[in-house]
Z-matrix of the N, CA and C atoms (Angstrom, degrees):
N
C 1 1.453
C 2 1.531 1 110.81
N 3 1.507 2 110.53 1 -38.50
C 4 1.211 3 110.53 2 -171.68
C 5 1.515 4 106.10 3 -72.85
N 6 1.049 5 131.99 4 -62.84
C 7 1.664 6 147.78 5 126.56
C 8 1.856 7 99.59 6 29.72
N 9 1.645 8 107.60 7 -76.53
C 10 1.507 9 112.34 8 168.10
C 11 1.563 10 126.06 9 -54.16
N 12 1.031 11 114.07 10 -29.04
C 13 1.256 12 112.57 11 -164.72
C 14 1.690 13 106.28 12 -97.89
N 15 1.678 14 123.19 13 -11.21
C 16 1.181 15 135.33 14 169.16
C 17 1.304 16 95.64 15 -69.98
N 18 1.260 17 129.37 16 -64.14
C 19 1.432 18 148.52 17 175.67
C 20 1.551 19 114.47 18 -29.19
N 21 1.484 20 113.94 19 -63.30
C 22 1.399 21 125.81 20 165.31
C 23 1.728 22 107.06 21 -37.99
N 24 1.354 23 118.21 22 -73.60
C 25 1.139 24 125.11 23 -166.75
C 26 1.262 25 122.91 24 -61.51
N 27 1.477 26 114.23 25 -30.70
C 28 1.580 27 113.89 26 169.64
C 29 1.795 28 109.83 27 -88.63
N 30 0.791 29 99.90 28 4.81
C 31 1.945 30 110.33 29 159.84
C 32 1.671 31 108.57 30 -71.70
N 33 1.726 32 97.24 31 -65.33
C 34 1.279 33 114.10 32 -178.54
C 35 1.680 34 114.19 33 -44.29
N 36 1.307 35 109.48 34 -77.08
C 37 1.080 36 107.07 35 176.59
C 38 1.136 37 129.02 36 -49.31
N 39 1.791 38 137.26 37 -33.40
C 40 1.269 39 139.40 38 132.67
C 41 1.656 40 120.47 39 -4.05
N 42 1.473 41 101.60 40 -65.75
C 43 1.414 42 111.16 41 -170.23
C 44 1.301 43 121.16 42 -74.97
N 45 1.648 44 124.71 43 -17.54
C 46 1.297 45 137.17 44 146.58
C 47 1.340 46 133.95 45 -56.22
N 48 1.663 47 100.18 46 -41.88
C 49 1.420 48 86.55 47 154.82
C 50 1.576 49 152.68 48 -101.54
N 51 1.658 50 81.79 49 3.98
C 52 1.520 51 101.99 50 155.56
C 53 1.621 52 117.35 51 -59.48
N 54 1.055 53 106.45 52 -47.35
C 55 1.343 54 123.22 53 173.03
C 56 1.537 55 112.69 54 -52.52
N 57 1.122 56 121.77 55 -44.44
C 58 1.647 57 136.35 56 176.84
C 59 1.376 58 116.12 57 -61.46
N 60 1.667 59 99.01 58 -40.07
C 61 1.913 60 101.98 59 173.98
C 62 0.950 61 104.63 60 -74.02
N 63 1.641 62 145.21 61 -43.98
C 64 1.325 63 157.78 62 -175.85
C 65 1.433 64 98.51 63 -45.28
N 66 1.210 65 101.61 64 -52.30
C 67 1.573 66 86.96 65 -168.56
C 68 1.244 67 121.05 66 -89.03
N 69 1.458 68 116.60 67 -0.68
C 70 1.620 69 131.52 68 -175.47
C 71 1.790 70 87.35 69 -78.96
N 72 1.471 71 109.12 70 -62.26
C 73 1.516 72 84.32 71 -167.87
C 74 1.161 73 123.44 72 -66.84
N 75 1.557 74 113.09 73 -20.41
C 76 1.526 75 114.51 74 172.41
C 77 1.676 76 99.74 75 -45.33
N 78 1.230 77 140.51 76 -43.72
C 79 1.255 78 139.27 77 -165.53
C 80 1.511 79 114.96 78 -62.30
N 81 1.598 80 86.78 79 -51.54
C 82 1.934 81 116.45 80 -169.39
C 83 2.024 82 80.27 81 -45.60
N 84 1.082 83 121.39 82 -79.08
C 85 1.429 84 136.94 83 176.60
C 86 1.668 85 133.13 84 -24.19
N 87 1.266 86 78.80 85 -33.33
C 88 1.969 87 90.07 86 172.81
C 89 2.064 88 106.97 87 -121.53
N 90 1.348 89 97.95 88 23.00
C 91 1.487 90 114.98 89 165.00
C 92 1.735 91 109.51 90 50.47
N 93 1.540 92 83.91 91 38.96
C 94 1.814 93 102.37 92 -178.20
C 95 1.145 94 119.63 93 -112.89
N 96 2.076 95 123.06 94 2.78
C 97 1.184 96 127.87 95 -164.73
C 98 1.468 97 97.02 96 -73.09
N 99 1.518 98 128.54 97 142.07
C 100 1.941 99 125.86 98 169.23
C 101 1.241 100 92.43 99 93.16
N 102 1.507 101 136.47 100 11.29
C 103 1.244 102 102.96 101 164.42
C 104 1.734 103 104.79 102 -115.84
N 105 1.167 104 107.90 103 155.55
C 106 1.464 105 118.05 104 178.98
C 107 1.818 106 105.36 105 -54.31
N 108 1.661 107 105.39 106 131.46
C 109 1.747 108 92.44 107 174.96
C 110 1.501 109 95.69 108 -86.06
N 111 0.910 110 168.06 109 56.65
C 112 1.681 111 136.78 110 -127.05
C 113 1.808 112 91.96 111 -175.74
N 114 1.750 113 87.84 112 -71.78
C 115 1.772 114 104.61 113 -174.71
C 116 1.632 115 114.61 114 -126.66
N 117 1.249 116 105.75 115 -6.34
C 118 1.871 117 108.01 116 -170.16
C 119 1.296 118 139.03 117 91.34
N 120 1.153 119 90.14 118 -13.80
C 121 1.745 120 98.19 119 173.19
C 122 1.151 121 119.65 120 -70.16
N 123 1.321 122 119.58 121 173.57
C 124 1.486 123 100.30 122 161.22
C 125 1.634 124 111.44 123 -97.14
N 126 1.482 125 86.11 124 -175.74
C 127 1.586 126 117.18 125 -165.94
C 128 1.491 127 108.67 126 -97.03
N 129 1.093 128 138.92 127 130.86
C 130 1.160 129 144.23 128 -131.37
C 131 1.421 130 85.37 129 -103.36
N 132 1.555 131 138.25 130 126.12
C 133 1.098 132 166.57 131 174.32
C 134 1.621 133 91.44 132 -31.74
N 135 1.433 134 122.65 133 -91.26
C 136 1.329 135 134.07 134 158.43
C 137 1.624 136 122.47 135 3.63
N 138 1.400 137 115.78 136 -45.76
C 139 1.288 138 122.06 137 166.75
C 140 1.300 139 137.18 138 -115.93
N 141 1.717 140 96.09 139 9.89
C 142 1.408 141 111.09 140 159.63
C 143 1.924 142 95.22 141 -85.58
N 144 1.368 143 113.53 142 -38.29
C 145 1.781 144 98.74 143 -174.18
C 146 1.484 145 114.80 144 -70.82
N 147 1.623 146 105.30 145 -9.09
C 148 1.633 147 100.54 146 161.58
C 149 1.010 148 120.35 147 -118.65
N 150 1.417 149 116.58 148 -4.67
C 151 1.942 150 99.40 149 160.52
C 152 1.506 151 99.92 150 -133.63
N 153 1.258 152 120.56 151 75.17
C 154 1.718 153 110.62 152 -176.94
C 155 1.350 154 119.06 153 -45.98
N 156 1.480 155 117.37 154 -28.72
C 157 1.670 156 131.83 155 -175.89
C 158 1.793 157 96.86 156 -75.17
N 159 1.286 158 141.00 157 -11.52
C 160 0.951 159 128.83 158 169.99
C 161 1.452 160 131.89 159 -64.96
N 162 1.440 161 108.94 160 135.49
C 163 1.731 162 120.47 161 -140.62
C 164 2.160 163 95.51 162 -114.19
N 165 1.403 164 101.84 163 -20.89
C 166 1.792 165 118.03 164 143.97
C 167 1.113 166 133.13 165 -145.09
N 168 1.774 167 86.72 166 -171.85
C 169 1.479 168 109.27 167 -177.97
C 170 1.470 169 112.26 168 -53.16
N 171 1.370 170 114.28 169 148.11
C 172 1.568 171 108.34 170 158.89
C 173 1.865 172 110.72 171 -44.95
N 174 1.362 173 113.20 172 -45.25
C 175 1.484 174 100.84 173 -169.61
C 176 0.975 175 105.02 174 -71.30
N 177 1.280 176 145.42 175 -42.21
C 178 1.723 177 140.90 176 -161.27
C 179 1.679 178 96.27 177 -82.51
N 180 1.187 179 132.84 178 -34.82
C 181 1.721 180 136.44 179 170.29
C 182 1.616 181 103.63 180 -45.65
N 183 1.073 182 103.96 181 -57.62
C 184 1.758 183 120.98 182 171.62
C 185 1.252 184 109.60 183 -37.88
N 186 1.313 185 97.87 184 -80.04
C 187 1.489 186 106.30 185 -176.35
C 188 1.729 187 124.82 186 -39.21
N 189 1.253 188 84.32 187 -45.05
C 190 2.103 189 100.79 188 174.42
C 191 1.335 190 100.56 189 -62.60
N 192 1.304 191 131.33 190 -75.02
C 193 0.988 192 135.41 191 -178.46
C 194 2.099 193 112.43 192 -38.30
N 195 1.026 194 103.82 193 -53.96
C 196 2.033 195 97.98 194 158.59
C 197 1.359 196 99.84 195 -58.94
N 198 0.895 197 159.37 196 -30.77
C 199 1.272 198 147.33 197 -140.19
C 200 1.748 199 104.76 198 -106.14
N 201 1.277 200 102.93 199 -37.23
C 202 1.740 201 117.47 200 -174.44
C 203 1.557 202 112.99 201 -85.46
């Protein structure tokens, strides 16, 4: 059971971040990839080379993350 429910969750999270690239290129496409969704700025090079699917800034990520 426990076995299934590991299973479930690494699906889930899978499918989120499928969802995350989806929407990165949706960006790449409307010449919006590097910019903050949050505040507009851009996205600091540095954490686009470690999370390219990232949709913000480290500060506005932060902030969500207090917020959740």
């Amino acid at each position: 059971m426990q076995q299934q429910k590991m299973v479930a969750v690494n699906r889930q999270a899978a499918q989120q971040r499928r969802r995350q690239v989806e929407a990165a290129l949706d960006r790449i496409e409307a010449g919006e990839y590097g910019e903050c969704q949050g505040c507009g700025e851009e996205i600091e090079p540095r954490r686009l080379g470690a999370q390219p699917e990232a949709p913000l800034c480290l500060d506005c990520q932060s902030r969500r993350e207090r917020r959740d």
